[in-house]
N, C-alpha and C positions, 0 to 999 in steps of 0.2 A: 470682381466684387461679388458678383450672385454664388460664385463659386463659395467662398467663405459664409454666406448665409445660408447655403446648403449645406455646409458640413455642422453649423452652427444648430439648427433645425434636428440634422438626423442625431449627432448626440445628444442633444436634451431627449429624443425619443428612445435613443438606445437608456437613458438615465432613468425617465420614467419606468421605462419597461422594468429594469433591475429594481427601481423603487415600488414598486406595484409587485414584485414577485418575492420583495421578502417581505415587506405588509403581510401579505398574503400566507406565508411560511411562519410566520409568527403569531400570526390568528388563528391557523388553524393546528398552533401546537408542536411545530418542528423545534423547536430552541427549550421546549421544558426539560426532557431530562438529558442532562451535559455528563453523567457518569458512566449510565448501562452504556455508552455505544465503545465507550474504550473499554469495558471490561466484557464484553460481548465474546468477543471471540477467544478469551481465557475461559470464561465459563461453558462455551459452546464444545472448547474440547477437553473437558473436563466430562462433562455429557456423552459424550462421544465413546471416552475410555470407559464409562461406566457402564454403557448399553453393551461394547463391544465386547465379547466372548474372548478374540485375540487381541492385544493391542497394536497397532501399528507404529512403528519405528519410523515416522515421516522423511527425519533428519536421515538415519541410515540410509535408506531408502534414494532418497536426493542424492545422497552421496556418491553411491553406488551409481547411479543414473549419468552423476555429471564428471563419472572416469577418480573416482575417490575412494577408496575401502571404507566397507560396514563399520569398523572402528575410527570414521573419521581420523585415518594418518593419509596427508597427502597425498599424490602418484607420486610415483615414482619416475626419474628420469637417468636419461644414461653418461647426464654430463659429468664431465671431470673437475674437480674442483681447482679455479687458478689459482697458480704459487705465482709469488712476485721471486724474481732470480736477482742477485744479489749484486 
C-alpha cells in the first residue's frame, strides 16, 4: 500500500515540475511567435546562397556521399531482371 503512495506522490511531483516549467516558458515568451521558427531555416538558406560566392549543391553532394550520382539517378546494380516462364 506505501508503494502506491509513493508512486502517487512522485507523479504529482514529476506533474508540478512540467507544470511550473511551461508557466515558466510562457512568461518569459517562448509560445509568442508560432511562424519565424518554421520559416527559419528557409530563410536561413536563402541567406546563406546570397553571401556565398559559390552555391553549394547540398542535395548533389548527399547524393554523391550516400553511393548516388550528382544527377540524382539511383546506383546502379548488376541484378538481372525476373521473367516469369510460362
Amino acid at each position: 500500500m506505501s508503494v502506491i503512495l509513493i508512486c502517487i506522490l512522485a507523479s504529482l511531483g514529476v506533474a508540478v515540475a512540467f507544470l511550473a516549467g511551461f508557466i515558466w516558458a510562457v512568461k518569459s515568451g517562448q509560445y509568442e511567435d508560432t511562424c519565424t521558427p518554421a520559416l527559419r531555416v528557409v530563410m536561413d538558406e536563402d541567406a546563406h546562397r546570397e553571401n556565398s560566392s559559390t552555391p553549394v549543391n547540398v542535395r548533389s553532394s548527399l547524393s554523391v556521399a550516400h553511393g548516388g550520382t550528382a544527377n540524382h539517378q539511383p546506383p546502379t546494380t548488376n541484378h538481372q531482371p525476373v521473367t516469369a516462364h510460362a
